[in-house]
C-alpha positions in Angstrom: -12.3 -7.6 11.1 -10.6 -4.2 12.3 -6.9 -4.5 13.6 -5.6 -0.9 15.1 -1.8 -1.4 15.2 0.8 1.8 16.6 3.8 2.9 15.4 6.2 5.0 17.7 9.0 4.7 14.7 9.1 4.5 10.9 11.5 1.1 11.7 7.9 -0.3 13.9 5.7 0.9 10.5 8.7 -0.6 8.4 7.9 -3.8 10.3 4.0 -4.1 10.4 4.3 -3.4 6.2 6.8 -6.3 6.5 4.4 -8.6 9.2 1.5 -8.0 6.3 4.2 -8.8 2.9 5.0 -12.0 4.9 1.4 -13.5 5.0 0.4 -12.0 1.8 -1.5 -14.0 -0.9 -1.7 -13.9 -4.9 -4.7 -11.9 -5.5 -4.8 -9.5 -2.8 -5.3 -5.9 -3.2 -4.8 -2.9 -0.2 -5.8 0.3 -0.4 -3.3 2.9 1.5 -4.5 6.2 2.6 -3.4 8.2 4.7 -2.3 12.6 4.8 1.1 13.4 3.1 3.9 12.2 5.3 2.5 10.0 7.5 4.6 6.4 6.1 3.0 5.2 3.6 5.9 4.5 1.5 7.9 3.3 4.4 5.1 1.3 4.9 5.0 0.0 1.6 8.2 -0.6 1.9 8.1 -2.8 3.9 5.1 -5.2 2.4 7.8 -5.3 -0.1 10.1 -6.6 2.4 8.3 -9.1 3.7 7.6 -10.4 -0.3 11.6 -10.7 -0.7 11.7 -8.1 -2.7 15.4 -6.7 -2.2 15.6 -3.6 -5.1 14.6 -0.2 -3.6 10.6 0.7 -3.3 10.1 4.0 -4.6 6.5 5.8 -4.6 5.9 6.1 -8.3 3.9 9.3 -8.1 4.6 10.4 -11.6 4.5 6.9 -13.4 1.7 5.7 -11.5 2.9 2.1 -11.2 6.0 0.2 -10.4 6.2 -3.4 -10.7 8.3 -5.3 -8.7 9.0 -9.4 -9.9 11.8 -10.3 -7.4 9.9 -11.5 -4.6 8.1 -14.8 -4.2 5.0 -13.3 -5.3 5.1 -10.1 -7.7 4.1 -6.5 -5.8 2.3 -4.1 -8.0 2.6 -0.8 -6.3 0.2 2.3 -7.4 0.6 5.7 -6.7 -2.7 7.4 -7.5 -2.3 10.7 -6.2 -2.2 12.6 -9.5 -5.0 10.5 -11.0 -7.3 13.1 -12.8 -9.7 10.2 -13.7 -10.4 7.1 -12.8 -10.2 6.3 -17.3 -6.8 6.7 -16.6 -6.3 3.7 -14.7 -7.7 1.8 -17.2 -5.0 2.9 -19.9 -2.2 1.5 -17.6 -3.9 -2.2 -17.3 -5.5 -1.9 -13.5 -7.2 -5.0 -14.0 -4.2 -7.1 -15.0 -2.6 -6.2 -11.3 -5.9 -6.2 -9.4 -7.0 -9.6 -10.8 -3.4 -10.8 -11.3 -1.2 -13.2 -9.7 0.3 -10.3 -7.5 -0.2 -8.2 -4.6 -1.7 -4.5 -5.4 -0.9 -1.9 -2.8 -2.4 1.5 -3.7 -1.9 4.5 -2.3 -4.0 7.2 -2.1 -6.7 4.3 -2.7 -9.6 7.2 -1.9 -8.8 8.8 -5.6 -10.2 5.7 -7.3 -12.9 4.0 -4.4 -15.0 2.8 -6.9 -12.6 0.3 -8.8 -11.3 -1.2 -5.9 -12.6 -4.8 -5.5 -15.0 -5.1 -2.7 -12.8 -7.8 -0.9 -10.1 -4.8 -0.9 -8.6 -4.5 2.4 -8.4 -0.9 4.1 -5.1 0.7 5.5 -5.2 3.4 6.8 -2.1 5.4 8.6 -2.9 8.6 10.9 -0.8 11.1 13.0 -1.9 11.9 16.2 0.8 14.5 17.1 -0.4 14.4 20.8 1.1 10.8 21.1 4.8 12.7 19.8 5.9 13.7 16.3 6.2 10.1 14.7 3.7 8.3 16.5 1.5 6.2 13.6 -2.3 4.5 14.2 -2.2 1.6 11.6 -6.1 0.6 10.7 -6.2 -2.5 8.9 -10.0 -3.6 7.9 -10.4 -6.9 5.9 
């Protein structure tokens, strides 16, 4: 099933992050891409939001992971953008997050394709600067 959602705002991609952390289940894993700058933090941020996760979400481009407990089910959140191979996700325990209790949201899910669980579902977040400057097509395949 392929939903196509747009964003005029970062508040509306804020919201569908927060519409998808609502219904989330234990167990499920997305995989964000998307260019530099086009929300997928915000959007992230707001999955955590709809988990009930209240700290700040950072992207954790230089740790890789951050792990967030608060919520009614835990959010592991992967930054994969300076992943020279895909041995490295193995050093920081992938499969304990992917095959965990938690949600997974990785971004830059493209950088490691072929360890992503093949019931992974696809987000992807575009510009189209022809529909103004923070205009947002949301792709969501499960």
């Amino acid at each position: 099933m392929v939903e196509v959602l747009e964003s005029y705002s970062a508040a509306e991609t804020f919201a569908y992050g927060k519409a998808l952390g609502e219904k989330a289940a234990q167990g499920e894993v997305y995989s964000l891409t998307g260019d530099l700058g086009v929300g997928k933090t915000v959007f992230t941020q707001g999955v955590a939001a709809g988990l009930g996760i209240t700290e700040p979400v950072n992207s954790p481009t230089f740790t890789i992971l951050h792990s967030y407990e608060e919520g009614r089910i835990p959010l592991y959140h992967f930054d994969v953008y300076r992943i020279g191979d895909v041995e490295e996700m193995e050093e920081i325990g992938y499969e304990d997050c992917f095959y965990g209790e938690g949600v997974c949201l990785v971004e830059w899910a493209d950088q490691i394709q072929e360890i992503l669980p093949e019931d992974c579902i696809r987000i992807i977040i575009e510009k189209d600067l022809t529909k103004g400057f923070d205009y947002r097509r949301i792709t969501v395949e499960r």
